[in-house]
PyMOL Python script that loads the backbone (N, CA, C, O; Angstrom):
from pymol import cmd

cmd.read_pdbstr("""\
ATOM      1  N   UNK A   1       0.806  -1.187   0.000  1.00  0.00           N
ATOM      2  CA  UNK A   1       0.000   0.000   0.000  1.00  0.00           C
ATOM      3  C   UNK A   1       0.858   1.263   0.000  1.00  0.00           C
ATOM      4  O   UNK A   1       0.455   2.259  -0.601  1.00  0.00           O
ATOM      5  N   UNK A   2       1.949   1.264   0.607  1.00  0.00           N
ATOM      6  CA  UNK A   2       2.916   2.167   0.762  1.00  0.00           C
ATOM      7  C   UNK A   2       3.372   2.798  -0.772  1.00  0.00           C
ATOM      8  O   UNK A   2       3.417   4.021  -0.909  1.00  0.00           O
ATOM      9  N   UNK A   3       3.661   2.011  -1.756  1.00  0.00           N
ATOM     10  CA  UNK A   3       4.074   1.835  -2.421  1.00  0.00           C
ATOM     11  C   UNK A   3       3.056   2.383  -3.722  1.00  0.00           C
ATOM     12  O   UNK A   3       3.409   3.187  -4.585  1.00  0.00           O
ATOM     13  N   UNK A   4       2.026   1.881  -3.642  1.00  0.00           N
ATOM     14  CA  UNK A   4       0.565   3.052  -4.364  1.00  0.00           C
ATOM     15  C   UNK A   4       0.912   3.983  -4.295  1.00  0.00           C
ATOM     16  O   UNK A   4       1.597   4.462  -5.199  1.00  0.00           O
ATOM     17  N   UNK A   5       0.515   4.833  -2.912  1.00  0.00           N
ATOM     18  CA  UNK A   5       0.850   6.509  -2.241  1.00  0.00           C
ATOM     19  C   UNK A   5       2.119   7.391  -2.860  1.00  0.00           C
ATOM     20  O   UNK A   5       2.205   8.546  -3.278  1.00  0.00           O
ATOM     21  N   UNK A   6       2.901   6.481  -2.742  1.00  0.00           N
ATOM     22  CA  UNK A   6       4.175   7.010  -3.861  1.00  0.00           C
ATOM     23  C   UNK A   6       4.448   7.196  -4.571  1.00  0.00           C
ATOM     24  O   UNK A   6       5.298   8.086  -4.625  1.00  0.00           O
ATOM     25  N   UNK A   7       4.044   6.606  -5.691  1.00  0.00           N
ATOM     26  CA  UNK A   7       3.741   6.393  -7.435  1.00  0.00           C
ATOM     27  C   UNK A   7       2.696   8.117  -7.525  1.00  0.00           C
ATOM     28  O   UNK A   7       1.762   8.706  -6.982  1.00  0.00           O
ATOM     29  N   UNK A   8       3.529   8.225  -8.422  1.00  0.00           N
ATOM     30  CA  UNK A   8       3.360   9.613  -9.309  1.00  0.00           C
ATOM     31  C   UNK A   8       2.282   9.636 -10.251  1.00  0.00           C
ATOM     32  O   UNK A   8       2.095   8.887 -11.210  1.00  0.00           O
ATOM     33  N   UNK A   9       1.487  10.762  -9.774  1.00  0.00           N
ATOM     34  CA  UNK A   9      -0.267  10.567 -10.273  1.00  0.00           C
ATOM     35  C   UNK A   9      -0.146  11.284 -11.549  1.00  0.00           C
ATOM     36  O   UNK A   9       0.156  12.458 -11.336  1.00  0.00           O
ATOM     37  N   UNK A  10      -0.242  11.071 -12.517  1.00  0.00           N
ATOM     38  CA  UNK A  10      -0.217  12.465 -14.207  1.00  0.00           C
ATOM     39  C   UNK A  10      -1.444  12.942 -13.836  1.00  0.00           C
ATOM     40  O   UNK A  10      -1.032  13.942 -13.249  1.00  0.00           O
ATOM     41  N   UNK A  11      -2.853  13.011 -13.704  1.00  0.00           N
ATOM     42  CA  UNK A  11      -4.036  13.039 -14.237  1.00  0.00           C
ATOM     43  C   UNK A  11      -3.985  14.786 -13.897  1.00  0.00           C
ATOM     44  O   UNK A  11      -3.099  15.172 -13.135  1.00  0.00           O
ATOM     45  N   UNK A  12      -4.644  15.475 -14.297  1.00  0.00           N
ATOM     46  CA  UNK A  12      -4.517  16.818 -14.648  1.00  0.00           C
ATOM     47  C   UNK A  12      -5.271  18.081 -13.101  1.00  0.00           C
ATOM     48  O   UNK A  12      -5.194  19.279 -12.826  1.00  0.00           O
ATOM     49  N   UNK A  13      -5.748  17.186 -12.674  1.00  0.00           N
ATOM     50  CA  UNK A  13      -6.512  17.597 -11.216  1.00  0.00           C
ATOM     51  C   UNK A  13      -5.749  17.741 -10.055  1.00  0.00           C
ATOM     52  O   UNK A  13      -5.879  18.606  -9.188  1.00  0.00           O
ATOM     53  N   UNK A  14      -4.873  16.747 -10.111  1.00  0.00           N
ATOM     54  CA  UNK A  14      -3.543  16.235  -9.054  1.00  0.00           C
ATOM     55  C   UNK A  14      -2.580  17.325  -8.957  1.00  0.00           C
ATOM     56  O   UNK A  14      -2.048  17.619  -7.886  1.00  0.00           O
ATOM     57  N   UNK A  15      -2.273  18.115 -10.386  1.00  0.00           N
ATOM     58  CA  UNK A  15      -1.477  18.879 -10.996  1.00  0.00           C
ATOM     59  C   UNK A  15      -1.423  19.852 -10.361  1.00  0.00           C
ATOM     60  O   UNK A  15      -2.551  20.339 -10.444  1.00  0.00           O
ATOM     61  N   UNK A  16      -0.655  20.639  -9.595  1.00  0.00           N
ATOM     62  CA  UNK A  16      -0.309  22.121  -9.422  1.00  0.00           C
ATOM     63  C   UNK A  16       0.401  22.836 -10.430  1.00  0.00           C
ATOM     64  O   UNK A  16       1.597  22.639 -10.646  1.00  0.00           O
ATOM     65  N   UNK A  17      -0.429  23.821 -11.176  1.00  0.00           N
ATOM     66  CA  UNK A  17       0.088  24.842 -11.895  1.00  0.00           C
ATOM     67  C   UNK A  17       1.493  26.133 -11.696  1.00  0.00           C
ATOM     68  O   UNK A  17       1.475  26.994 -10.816  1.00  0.00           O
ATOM     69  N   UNK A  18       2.144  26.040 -12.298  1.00  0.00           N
ATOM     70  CA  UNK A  18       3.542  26.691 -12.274  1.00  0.00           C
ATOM     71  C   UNK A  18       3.234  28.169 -12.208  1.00  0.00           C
ATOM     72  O   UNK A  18       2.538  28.900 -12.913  1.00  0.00           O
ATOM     73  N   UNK A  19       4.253  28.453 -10.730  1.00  0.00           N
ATOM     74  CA  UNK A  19       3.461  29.937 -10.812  1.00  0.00           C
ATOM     75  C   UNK A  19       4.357  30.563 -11.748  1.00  0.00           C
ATOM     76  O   UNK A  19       4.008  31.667 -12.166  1.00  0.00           O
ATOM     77  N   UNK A  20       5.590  30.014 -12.217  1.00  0.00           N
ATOM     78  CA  UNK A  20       6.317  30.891 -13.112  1.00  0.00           C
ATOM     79  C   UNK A  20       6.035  30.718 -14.616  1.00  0.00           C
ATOM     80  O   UNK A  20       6.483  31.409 -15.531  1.00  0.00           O
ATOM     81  N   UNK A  21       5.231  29.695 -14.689  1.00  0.00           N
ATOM     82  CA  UNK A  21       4.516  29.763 -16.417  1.00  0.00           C
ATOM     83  C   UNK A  21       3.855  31.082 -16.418  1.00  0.00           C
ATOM     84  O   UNK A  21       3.278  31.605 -15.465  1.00  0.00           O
ATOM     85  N   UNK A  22       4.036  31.624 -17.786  1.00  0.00           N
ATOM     86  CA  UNK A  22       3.571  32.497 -18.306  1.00  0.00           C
ATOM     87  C   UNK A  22       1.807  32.342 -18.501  1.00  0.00           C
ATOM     88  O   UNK A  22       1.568  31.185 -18.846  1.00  0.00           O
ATOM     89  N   UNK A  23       1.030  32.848 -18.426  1.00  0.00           N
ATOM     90  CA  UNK A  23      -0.114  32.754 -18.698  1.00  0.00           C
ATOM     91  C   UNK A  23      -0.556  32.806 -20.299  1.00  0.00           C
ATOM     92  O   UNK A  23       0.310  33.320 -21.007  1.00  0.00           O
ATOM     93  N   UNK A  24      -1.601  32.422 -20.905  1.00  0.00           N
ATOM     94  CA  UNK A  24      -1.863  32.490 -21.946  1.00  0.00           C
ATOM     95  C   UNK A  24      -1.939  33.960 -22.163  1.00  0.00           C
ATOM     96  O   UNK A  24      -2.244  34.857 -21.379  1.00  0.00           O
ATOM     97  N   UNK A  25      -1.481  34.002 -23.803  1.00  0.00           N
ATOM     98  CA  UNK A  25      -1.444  35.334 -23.877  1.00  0.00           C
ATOM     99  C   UNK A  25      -2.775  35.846 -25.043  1.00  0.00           C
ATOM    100  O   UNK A  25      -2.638  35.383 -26.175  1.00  0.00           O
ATOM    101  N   UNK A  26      -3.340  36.259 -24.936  1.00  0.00           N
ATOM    102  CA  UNK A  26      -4.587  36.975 -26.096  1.00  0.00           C
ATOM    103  C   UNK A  26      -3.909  37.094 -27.508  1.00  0.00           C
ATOM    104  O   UNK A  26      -2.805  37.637 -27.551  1.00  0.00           O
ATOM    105  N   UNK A  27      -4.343  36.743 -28.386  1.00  0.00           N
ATOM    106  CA  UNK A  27      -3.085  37.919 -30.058  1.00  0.00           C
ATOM    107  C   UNK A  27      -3.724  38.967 -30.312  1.00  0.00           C
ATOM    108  O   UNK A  27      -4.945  39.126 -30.334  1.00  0.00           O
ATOM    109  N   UNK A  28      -2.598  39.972 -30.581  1.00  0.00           N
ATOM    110  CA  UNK A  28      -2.969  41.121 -31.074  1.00  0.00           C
ATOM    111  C   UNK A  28      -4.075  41.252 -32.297  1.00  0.00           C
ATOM    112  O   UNK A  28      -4.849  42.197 -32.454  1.00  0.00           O
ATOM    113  N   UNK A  29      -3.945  39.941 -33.218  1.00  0.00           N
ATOM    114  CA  UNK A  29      -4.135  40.599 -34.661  1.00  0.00           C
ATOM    115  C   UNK A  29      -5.672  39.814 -34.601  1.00  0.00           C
ATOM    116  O   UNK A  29      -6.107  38.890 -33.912  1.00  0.00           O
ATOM    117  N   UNK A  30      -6.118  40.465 -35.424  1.00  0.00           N
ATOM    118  CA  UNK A  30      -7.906  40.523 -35.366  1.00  0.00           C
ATOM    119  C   UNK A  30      -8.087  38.898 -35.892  1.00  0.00           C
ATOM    120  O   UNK A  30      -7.307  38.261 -36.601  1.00  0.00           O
ATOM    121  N   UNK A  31      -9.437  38.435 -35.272  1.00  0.00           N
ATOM    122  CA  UNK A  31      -9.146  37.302 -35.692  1.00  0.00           C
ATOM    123  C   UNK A  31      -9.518  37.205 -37.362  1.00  0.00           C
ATOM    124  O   UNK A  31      -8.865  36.362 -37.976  1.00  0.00           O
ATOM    125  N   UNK A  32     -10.624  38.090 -38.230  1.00  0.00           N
ATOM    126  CA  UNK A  32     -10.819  38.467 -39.834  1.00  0.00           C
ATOM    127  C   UNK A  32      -9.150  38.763 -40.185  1.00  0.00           C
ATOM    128  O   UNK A  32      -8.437  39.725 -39.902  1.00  0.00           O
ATOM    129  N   UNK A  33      -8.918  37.717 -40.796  1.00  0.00           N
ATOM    130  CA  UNK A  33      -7.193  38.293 -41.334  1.00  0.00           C
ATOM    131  C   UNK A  33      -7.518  38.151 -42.929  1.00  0.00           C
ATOM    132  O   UNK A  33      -7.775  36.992 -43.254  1.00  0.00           O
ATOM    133  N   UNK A  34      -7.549  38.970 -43.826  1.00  0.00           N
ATOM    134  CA  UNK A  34      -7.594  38.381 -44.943  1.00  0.00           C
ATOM    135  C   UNK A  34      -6.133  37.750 -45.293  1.00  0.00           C
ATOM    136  O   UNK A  34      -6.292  36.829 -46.094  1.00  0.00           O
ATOM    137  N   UNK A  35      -5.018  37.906 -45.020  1.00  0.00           N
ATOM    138  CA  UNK A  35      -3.541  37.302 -45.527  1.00  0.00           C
ATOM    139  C   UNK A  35      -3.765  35.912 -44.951  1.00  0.00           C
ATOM    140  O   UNK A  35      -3.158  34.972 -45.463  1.00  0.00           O
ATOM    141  N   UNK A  36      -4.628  35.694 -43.877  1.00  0.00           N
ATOM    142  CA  UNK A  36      -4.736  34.108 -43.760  1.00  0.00           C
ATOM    143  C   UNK A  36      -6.112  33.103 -44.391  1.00  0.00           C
ATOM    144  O   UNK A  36      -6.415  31.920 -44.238  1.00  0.00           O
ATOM    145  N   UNK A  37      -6.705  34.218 -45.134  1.00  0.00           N
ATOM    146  CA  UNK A  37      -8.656  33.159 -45.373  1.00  0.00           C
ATOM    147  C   UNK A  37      -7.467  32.592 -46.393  1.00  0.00           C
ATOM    148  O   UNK A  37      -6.458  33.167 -46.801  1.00  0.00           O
ATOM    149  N   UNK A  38      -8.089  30.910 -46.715  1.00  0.00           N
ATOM    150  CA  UNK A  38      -7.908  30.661 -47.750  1.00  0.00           C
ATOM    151  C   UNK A  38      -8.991  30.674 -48.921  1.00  0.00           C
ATOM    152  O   UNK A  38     -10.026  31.340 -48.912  1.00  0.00           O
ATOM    153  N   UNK A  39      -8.576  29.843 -49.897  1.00  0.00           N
ATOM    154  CA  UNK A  39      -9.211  30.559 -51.154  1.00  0.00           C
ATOM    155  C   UNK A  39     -10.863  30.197 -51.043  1.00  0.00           C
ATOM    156  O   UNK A  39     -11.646  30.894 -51.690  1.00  0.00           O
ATOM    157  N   UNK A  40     -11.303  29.237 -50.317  1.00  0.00           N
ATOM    158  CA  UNK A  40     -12.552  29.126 -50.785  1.00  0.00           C
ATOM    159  C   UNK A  40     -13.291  30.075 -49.981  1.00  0.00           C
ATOM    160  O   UNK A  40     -14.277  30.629 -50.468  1.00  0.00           O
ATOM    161  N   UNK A  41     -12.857  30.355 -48.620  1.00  0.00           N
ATOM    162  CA  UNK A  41     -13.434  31.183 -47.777  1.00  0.00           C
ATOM    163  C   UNK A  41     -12.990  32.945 -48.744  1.00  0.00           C
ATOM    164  O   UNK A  41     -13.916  33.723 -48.973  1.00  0.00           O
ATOM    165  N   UNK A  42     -12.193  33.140 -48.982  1.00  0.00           N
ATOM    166  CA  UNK A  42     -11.845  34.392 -50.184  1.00  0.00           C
ATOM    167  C   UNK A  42     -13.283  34.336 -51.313  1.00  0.00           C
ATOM    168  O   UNK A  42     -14.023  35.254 -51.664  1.00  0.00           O
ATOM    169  N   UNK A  43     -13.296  32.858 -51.681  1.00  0.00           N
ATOM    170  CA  UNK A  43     -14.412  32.998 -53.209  1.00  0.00           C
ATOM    171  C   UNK A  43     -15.841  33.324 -52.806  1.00  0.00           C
ATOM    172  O   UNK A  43     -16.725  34.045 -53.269  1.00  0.00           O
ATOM    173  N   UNK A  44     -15.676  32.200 -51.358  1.00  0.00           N
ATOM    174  CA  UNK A  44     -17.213  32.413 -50.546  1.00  0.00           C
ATOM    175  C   UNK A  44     -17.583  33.795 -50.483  1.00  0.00           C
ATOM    176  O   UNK A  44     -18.608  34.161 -51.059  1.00  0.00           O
ATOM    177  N   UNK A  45     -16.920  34.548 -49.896  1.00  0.00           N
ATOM    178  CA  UNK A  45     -17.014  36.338 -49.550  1.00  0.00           C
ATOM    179  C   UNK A  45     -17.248  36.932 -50.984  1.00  0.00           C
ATOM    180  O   UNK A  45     -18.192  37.678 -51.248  1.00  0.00           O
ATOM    181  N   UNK A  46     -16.349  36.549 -51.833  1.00  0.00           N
ATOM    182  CA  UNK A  46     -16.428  37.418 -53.430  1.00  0.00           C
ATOM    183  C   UNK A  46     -17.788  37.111 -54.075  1.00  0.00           C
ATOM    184  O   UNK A  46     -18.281  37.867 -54.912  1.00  0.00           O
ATOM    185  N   UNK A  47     -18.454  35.835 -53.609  1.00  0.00           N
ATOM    186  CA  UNK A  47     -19.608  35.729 -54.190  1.00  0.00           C
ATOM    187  C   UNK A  47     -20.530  36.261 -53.443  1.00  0.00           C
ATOM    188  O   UNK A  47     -21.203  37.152 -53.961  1.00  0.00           O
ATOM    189  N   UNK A  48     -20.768  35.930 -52.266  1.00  0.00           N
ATOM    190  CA  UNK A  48     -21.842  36.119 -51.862  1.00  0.00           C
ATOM    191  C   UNK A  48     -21.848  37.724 -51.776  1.00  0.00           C
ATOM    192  O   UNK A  48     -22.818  38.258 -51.239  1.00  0.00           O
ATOM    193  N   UNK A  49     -20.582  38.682 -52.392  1.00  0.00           N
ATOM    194  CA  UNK A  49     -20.581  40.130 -52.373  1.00  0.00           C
ATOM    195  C   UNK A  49     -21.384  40.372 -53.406  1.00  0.00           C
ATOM    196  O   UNK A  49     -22.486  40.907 -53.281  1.00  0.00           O
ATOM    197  N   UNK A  50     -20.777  39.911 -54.743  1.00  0.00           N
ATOM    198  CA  UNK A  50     -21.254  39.641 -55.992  1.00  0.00           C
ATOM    199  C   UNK A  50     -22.696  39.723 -56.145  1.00  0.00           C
ATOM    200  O   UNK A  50     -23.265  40.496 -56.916  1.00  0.00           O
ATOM    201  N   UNK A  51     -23.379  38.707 -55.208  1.00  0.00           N
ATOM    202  CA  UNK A  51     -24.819  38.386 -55.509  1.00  0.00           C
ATOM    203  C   UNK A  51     -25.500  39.219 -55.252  1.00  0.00           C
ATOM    204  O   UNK A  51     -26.128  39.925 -56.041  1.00  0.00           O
ATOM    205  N   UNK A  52     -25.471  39.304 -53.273  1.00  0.00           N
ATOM    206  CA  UNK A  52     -26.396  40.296 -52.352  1.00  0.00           C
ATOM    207  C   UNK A  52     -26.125  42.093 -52.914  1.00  0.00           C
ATOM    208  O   UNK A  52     -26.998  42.952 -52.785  1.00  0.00           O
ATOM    209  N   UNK A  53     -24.820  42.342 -53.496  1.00  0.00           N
ATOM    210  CA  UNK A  53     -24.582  43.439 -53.604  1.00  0.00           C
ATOM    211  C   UNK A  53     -25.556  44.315 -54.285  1.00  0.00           C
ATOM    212  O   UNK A  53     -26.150  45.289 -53.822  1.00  0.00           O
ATOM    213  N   UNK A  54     -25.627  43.681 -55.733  1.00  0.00           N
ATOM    214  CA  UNK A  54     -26.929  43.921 -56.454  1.00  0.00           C
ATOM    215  C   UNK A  54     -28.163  44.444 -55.735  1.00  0.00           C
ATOM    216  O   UNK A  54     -28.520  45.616 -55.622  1.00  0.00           O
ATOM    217  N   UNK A  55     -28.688  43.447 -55.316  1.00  0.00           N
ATOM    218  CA  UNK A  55     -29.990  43.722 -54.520  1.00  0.00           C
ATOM    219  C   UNK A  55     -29.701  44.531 -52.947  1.00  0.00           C
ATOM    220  O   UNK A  55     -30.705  44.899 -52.336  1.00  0.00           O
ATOM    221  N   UNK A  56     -28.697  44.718 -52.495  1.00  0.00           N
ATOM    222  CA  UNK A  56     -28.967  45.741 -51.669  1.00  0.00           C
ATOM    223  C   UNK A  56     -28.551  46.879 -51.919  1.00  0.00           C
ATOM    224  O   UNK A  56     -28.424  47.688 -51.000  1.00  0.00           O
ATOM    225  N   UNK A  57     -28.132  47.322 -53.671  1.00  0.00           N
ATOM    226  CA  UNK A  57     -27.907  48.380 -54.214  1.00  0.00           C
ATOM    227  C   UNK A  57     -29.402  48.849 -54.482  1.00  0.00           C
ATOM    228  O   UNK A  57     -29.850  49.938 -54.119  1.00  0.00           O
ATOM    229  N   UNK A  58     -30.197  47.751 -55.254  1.00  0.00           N
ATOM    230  CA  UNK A  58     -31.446  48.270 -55.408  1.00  0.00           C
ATOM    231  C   UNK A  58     -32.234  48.945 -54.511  1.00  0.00           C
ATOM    232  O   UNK A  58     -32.828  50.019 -54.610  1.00  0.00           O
ATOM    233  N   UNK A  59     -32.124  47.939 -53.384  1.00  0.00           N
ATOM    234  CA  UNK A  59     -33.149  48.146 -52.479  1.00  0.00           C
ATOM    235  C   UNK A  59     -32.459  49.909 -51.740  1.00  0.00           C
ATOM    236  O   UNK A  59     -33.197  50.844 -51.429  1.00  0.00           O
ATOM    237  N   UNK A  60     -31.160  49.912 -51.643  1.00  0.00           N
ATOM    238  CA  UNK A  60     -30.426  51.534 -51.371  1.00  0.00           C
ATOM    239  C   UNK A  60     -31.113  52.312 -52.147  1.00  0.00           C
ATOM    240  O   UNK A  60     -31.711  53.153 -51.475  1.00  0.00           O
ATOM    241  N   UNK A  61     -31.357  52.441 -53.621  1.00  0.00           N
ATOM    242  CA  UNK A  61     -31.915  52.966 -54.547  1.00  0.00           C
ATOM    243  C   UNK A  61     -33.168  52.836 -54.163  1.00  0.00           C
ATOM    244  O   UNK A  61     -33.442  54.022 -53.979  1.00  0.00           O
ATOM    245  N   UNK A  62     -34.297  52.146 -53.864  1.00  0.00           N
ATOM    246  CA  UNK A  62     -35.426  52.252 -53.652  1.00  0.00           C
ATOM    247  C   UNK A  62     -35.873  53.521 -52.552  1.00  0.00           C
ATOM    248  O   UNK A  62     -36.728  54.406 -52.588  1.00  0.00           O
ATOM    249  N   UNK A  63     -34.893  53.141 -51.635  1.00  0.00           N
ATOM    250  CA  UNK A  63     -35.428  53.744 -49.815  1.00  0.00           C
ATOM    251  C   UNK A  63     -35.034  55.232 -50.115  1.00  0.00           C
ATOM    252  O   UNK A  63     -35.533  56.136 -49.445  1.00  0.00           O
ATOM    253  N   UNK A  64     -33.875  55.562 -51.420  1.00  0.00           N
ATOM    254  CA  UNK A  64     -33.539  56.845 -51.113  1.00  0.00           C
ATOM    255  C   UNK A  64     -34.596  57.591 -52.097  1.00  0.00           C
ATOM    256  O   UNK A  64     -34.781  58.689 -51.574  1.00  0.00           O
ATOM    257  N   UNK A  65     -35.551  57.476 -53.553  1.00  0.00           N
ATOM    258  CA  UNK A  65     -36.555  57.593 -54.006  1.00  0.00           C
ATOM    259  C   UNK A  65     -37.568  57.944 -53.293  1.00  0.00           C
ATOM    260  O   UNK A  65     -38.243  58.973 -53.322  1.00  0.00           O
ATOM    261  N   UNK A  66     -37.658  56.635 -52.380  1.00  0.00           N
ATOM    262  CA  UNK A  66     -39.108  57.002 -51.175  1.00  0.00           C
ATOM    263  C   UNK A  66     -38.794  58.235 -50.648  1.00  0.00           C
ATOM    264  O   UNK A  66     -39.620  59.145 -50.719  1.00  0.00           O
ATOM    265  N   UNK A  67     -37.341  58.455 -49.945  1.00  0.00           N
ATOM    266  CA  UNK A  67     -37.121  59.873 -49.125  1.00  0.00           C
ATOM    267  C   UNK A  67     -36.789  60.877 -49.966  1.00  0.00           C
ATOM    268  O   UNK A  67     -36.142  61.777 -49.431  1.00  0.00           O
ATOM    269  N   UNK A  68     -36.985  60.982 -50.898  1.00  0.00           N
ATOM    270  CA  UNK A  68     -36.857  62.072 -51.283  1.00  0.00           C
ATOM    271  C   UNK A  68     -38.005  62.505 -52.448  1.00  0.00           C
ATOM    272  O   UNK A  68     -37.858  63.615 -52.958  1.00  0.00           O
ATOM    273  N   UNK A  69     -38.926  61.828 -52.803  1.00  0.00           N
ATOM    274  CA  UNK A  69     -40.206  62.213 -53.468  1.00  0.00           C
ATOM    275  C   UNK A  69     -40.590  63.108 -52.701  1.00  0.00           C
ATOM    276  O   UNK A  69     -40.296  64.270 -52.980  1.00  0.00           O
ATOM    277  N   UNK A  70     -41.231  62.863 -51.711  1.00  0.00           N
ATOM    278  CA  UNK A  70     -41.748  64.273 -51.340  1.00  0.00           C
ATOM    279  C   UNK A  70     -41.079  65.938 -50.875  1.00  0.00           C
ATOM    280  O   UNK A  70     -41.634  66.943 -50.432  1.00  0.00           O
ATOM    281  N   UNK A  71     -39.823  65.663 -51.181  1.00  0.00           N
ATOM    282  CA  UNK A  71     -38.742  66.614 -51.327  1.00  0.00           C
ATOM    283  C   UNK A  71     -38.929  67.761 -52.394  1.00  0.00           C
ATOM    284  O   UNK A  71     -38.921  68.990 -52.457  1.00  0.00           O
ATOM    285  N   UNK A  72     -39.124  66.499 -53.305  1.00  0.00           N
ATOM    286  CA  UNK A  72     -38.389  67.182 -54.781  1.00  0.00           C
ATOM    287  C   UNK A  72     -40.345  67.250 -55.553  1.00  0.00           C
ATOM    288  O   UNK A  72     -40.531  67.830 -56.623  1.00  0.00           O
ATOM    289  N   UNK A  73     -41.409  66.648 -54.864  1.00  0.00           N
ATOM    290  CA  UNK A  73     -42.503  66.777 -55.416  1.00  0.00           C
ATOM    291  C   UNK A  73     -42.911  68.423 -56.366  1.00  0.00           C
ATOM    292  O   UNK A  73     -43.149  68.774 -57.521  1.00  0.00           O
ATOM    293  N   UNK A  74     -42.783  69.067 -54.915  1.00  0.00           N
ATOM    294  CA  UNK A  74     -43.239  69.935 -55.071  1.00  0.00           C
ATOM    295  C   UNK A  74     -42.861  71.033 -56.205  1.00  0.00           C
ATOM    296  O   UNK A  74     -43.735  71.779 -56.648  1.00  0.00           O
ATOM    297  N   UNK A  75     -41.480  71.099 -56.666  1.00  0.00           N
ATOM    298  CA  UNK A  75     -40.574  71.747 -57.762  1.00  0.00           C
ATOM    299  C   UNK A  75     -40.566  71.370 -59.070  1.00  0.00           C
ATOM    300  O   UNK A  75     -39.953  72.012 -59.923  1.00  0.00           O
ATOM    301  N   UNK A  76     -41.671  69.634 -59.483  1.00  0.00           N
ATOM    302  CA  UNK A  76     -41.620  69.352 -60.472  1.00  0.00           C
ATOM    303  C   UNK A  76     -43.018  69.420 -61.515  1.00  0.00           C
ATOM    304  O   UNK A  76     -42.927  69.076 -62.693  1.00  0.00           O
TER     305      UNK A  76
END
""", "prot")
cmd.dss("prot")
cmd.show_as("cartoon", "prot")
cmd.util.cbc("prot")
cmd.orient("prot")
């Protein structure tokens, strides 16, 4: 039994943490990096710019029509 008690436990609970380890450190750099997307995540973005862009150009074009008809009504 002696001999149990002695034997060196790994399991991660047992463990006392090093007060001279450094702590995790945060990174500076944003985690959106474009120098790191690779290409499909790059094509994914170029398309789905591609597509939606269109239609939320329109719809920009629509809302600014609405606000300003009754602007410009009256002068025409």
């Amino acid at each position: 039994m002696a001999d149990r008690e002695e034997e060196f436990n790994e399991s991660a609970e047992d463990q006392v943490p090093d007060p001279v380890a450094e702590p995790d450190k945060v990174p500076d750099e944003p985690v959106f990096d474009h120098d790191k997307m690779s290409w499909r995540e790059e094509a994914y973005m170029t398309l789905g710019i591609v597509y939606y862009g269109g239609h939320i150009a329109h719809w920009v074009w629509l809302q600014v029509q609405e606000q300003m008809f009754p602007l410009v009504q009256p002068y025409v």
